[in-house]
C-alpha positions as CSV (number, residue, x, y, z in Angstrom):
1,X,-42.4,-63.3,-106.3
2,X,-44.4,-65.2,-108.2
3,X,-46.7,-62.6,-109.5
4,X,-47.2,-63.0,-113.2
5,X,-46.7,-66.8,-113.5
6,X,-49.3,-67.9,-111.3
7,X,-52.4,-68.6,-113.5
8,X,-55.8,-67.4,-111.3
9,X,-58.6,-70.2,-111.3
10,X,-61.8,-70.0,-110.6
11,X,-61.2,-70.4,-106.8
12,X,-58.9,-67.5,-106.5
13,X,-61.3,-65.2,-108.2
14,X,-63.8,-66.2,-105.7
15,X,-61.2,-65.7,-103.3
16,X,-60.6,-62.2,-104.3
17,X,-64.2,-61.6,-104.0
18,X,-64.3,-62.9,-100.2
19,X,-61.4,-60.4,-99.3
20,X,-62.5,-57.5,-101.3
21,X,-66.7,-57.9,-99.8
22,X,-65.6,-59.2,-96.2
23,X,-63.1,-56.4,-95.6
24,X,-65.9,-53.4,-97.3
25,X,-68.6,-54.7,-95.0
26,X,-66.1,-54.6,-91.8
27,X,-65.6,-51.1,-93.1
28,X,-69.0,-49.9,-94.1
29,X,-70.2,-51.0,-90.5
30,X,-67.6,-49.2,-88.8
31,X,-68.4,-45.8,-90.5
32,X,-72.2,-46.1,-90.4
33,X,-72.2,-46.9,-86.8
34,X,-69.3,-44.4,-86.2
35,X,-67.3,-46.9,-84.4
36,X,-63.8,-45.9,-83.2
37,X,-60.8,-47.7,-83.8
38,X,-61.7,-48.7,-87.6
39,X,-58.7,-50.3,-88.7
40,X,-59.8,-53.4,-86.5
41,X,-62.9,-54.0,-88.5
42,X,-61.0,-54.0,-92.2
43,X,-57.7,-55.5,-91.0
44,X,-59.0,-58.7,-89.0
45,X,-61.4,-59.8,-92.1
46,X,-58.3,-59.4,-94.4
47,X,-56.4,-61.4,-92.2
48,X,-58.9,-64.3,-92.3
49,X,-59.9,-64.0,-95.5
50,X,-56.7,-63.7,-97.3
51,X,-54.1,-65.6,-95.3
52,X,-56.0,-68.6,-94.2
53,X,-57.4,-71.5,-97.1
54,X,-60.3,-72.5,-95.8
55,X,-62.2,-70.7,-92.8
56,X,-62.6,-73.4,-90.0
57,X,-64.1,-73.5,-86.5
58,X,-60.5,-74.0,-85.3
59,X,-59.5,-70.7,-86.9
60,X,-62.3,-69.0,-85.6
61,X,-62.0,-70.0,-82.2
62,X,-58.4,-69.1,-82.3
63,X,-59.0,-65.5,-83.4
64,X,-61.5,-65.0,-80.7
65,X,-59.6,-66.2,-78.0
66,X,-56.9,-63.9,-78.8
67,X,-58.8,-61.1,-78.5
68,X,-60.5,-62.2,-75.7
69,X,-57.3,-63.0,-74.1
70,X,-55.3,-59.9,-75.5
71,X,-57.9,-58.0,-74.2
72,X,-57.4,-59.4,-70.7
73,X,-53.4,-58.6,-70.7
74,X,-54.1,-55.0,-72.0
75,X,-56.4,-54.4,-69.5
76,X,-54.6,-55.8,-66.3
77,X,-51.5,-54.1,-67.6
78,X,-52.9,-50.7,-68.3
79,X,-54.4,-51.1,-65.0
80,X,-51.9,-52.4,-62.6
81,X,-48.6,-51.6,-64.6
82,X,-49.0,-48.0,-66.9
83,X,-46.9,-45.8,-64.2
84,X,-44.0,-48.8,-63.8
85,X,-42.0,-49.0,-67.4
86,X,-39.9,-51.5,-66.0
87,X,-42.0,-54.4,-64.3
88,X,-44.2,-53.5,-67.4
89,X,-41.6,-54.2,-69.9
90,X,-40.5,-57.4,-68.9
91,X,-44.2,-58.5,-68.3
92,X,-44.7,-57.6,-72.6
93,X,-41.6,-59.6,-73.1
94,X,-42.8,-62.5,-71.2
95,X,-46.4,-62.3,-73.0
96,X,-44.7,-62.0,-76.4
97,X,-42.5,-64.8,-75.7
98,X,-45.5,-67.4,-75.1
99,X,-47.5,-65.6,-78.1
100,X,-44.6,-67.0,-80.2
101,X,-44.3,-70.1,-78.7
102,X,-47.6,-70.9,-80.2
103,X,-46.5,-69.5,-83.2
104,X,-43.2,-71.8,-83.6
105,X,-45.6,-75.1,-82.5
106,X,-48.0,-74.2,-85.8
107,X,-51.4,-76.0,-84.8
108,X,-51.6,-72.4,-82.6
109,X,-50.2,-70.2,-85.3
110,X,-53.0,-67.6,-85.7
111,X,-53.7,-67.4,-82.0
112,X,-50.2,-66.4,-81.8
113,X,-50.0,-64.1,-84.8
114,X,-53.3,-62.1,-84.6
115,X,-52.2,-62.0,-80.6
116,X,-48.6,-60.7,-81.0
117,X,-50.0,-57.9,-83.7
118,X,-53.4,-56.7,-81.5
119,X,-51.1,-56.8,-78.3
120,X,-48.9,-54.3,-79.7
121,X,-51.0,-52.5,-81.1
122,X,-52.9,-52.1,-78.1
123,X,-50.5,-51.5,-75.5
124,X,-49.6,-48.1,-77.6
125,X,-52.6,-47.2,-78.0
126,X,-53.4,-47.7,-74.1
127,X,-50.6,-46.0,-72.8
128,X,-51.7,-42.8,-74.2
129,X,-54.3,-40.3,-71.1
130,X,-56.4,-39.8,-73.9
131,X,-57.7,-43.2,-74.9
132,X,-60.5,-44.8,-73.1
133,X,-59.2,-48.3,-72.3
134,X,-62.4,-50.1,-72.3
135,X,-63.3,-48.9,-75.7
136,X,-60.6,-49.9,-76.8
137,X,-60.4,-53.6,-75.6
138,X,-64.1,-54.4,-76.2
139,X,-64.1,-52.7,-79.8
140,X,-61.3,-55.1,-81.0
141,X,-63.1,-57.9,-78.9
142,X,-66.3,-56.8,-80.8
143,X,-64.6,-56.7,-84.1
144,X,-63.0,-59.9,-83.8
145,X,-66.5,-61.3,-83.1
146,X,-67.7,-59.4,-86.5
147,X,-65.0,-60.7,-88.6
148,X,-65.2,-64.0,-87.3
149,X,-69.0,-64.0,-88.9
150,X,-68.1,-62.3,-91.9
151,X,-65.4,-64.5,-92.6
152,X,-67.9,-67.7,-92.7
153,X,-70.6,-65.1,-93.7
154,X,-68.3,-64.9,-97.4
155,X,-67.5,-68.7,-97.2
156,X,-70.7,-69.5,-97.5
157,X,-71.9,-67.1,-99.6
158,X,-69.0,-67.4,-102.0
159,X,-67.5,-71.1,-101.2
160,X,-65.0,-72.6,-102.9
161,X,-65.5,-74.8,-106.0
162,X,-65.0,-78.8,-106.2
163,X,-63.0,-79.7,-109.3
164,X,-65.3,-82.4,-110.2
165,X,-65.0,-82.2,-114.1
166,X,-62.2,-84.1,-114.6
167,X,-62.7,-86.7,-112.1
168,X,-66.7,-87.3,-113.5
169,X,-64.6,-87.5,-117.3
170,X,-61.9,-90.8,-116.1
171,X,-65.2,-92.0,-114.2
172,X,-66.6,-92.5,-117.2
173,X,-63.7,-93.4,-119.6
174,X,-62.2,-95.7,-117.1
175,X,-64.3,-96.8,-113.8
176,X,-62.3,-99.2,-113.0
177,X,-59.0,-97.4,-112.4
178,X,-60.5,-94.4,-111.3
179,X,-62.0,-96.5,-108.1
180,X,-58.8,-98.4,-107.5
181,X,-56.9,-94.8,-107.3
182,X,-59.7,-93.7,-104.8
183,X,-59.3,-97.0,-103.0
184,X,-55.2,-96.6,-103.5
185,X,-54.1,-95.3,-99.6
186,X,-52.2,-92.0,-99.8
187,X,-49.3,-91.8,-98.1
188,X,-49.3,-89.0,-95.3
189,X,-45.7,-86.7,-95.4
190,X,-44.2,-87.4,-92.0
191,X,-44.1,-84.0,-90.2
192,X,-40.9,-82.0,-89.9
193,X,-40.4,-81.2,-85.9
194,X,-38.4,-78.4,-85.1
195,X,-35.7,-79.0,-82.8
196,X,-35.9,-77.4,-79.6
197,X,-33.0,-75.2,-80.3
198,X,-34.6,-73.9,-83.4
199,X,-37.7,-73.3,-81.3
200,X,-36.1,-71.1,-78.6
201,X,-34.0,-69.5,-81.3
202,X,-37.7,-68.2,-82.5
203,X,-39.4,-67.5,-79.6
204,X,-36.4,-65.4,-78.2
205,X,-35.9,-63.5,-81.3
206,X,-39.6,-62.7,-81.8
207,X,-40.2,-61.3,-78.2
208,X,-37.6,-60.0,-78.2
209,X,-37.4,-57.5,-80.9
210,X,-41.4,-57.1,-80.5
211,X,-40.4,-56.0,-77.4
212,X,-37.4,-53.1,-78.5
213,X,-40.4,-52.1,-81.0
214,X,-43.1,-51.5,-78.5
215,X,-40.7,-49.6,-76.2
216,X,-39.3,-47.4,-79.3
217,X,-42.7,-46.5,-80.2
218,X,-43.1,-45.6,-76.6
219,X,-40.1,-43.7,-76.1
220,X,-40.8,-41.6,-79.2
221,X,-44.3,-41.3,-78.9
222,X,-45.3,-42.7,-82.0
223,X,-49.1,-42.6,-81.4
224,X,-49.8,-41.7,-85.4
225,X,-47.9,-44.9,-87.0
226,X,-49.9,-47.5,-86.4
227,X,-48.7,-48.7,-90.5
228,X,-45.1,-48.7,-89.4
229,X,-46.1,-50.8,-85.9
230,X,-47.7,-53.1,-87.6
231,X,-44.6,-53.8,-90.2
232,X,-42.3,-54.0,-87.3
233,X,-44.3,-57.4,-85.8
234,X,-45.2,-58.6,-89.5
235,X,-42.1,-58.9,-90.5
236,X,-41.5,-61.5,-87.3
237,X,-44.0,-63.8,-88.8
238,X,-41.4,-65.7,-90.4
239,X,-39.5,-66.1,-86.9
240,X,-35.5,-66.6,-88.6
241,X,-33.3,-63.8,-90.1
242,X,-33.5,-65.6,-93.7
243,X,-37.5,-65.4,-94.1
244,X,-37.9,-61.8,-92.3
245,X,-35.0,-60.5,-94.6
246,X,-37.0,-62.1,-97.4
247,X,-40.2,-60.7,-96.7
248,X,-39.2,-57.2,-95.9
249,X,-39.0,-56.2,-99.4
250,X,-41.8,-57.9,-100.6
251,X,-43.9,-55.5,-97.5
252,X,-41.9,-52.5,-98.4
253,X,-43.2,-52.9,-102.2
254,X,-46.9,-53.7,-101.0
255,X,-46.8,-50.5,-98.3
256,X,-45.7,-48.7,-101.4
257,X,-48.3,-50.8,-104.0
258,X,-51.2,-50.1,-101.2
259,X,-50.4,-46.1,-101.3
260,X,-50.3,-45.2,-104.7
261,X,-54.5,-47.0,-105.3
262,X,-55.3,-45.3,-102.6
263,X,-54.2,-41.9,-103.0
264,X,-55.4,-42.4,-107.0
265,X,-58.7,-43.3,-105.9
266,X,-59.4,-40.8,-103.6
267,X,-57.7,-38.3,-106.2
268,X,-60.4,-39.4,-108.7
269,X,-63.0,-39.1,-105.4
270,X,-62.1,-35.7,-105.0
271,X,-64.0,-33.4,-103.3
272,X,-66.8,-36.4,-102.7
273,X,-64.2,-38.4,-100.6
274,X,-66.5,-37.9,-97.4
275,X,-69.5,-39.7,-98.9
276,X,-69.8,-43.1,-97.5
277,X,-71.5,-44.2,-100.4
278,X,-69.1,-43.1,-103.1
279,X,-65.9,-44.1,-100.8
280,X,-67.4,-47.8,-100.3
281,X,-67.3,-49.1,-104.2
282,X,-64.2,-47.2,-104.4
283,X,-62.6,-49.5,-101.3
284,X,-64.3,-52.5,-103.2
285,X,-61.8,-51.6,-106.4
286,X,-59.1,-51.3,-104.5
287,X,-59.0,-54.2,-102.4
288,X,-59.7,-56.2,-105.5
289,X,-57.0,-55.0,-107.1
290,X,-54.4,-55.9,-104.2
291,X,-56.4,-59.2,-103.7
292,X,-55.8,-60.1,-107.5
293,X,-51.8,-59.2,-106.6
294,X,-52.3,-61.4,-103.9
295,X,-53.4,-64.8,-105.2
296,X,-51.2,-64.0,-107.9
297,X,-48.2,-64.3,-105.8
298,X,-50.0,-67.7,-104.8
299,X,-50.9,-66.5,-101.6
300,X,-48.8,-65.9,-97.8
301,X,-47.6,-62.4,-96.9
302,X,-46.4,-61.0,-100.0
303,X,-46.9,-57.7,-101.7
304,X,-50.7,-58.3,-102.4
305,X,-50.8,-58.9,-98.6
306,X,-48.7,-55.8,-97.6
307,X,-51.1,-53.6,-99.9
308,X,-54.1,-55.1,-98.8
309,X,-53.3,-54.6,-95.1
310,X,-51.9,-51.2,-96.1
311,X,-55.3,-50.0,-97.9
312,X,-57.0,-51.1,-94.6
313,X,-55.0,-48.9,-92.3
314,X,-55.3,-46.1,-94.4
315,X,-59.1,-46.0,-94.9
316,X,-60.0,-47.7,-91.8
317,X,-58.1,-45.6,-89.3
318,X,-57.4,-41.9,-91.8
319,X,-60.0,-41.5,-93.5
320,X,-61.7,-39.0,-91.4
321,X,-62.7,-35.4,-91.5
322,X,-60.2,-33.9,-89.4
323,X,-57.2,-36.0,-91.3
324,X,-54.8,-35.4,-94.0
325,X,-55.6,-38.4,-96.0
326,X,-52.7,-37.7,-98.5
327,X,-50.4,-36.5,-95.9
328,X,-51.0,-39.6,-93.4
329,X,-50.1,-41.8,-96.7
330,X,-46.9,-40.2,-97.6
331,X,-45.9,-40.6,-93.8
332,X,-46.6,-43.7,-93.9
333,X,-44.2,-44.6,-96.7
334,X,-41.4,-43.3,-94.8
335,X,-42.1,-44.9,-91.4
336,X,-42.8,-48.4,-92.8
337,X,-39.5,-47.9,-94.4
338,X,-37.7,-46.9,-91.1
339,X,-39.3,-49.5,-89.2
340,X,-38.2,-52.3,-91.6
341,X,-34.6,-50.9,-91.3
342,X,-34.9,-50.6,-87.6
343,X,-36.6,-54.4,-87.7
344,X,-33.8,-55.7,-90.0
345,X,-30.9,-54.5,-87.8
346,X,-32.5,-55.6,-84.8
347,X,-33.3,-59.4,-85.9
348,X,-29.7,-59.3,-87.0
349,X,-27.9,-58.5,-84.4
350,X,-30.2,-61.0,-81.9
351,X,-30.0,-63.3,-84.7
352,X,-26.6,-63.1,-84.3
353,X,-26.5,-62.6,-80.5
354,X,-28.9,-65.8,-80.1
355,X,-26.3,-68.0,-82.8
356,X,-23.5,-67.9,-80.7
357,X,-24.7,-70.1,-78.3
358,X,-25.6,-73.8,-79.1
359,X,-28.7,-74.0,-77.1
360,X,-30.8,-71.2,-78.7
361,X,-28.7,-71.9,-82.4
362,X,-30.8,-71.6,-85.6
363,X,-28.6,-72.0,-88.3
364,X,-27.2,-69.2,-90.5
């Protein structure tokens, strides 16, 4: 972790800013219109603001169509599949397996990532009589759409910086070599293909265990730990055993990080924690303080990321009348905990399953 040894410039400050304003507006909109299912409108501006460089059309695009399209496979399945466990588990492990197929080619990566995460999440949720499956699929479509245009919405309103100083300084010092550097051809790294082994190693390992998860929160009726879900398919983003065993303590730490601002800030709240308006520049605080962990670290899914998505779930799906906020965090501890041991020792042993045979071998 490279928390304290990464200096912040200008850019990562306005970064921090992006995160911490995108992810309060997604939030403020969901409470003022009372929209269900709030976690959707702080976690997906989070995810595009914090884990992507540069908001494109291409990313956009991508994390529409996976709603559009997860929506779609929820809604067939819940449909034609809820009384059948069997057809309907090897139908998840079949979408999961293409949802991290696009993830192992790259130029699909967050189609595949925001997919995997929103499928699971969904399918839970739909399984349960009590949730109305067409609120659920067009209020994550919905705030996909919202995040999407809050994500350019901060972009534009706070954009990135140019570096121009120094380059306007040799300009002016030295034309001449400053112009035959510009004119100098860059050579292009040559891309690293994955081998095809390496690729089914991923893919199997991914939809596979994303797979065991969704059933295990099904078996046990997990409706309430939407935190520890989550964790279970995050910590496949990495797709190997070295990288998921790498970042499971840094989103253990984060889960942990994300708790403790919360629970302080609400504490300082009080007896006000109800009032939108007191709750919102509270939010803003915290999420800046986990953004400024999170450039920090120099970006990717790191602690700053694990509290940021953490703060999110908590205030986006618990902070409600009728909940326990400090309850629902300290639960939350413990079954992120249990799901990254439960994660852990299932990527190891298919890890290992998957390594015994040369055509779906990754390496150790």
């Amino acid at each position: 972790m490279k928390l304290w040894h990464h200096t912040l410039s200008e850019n990562d400050i306005r970064q921090c800013l992006r995160i911490a304003t995108g992810a309060s507006i997604g939030f403020f909109l969901c409470k003022f219109f009372n929209w269900n299912y709030g976690v959707y409108f702080t976690v997906t501006p989070i995810l595009l603001l914090g884990m992507i460089p540069k908001m494109t059309g291409h990313a956009g695009r991508q994390c529409l169509a996976s709603a559009l399209v997860c929506g779609l496979e929820v809604g067939i399945l819940g449909g034609f599949f809820g009384g059948h466990p069997v057809q309907m588990s090897i139908i998840v492990f079949l979408l999961f397996l293409y949802k991290f197929a696009c993830m192992s080619k790259g130029s699909l990566f967050l189609f595949g990532a925001n997919g995997v995460l929103t499928l699971s999440i969904m399918l839970n949720f739909a399984s349960y009589p009590t949730t109305d499956l067409n609120e659920l699929i067009f209020t994550n479509l919905g705030a996909s759409i919202l995040s999407v245009m809050i994500a350019f919405a901060m972009m534009a309103l706070i954009p990135c910086i140019e570096n121009e100083t120094n380059t306007n300084t040799s300009a002016s010092t030295d034309t001449e070599t400053v112009e035959q550097a510009k004119a100098r051809p860059v050579p292009e790294p040559e891309p690293q293909l994955k081998k095809i082994h390496q690729t089914r190693h991923e893919m199997l390992m991914g939809a596979t265990v994303a797979t065991l998860s969704f059933l295990m929160f099904q078996v046990f009726n997990l409706s309430d730990s939407m935190s520890a879900q989550a964790t279970s398919v995050l910590l496949l983003y990495p797709m190997h055993w070295n990288g998921t065993l790498g970042y499971a303590k840094k989103r253990a730490m984060g889960t942990i990080l994300g708790v403790v601002i919360s629970m302080l800030g609400l504490l300082f709240l009080y007896n006000w924690s109800g009032e939108l308006e007191l709750v919102l520049p509270l939010l803003w605080i915290c999420l800046m303080l986990c953004s400024y962990t999170h450039v920090k670290e120099g970006g990717g899914s790191g602690v700053g990321f694990g509290a940021l998505t953490t703060l999110a779930i908590l205030f986006g799906q618990n902070l409600t009348p009728e909940n326990d906020f400090f309850f629902s965090a300290l639960y939350r501890i413990n079954s992120v905990l249990f799901a990254i041991v439960a994660t852990l020792l299932a990527c190891y042993l298919v890890h290992r399953l998957l390594n015994s045979f040369e055509a779906t071998r990754y390496g150790q």
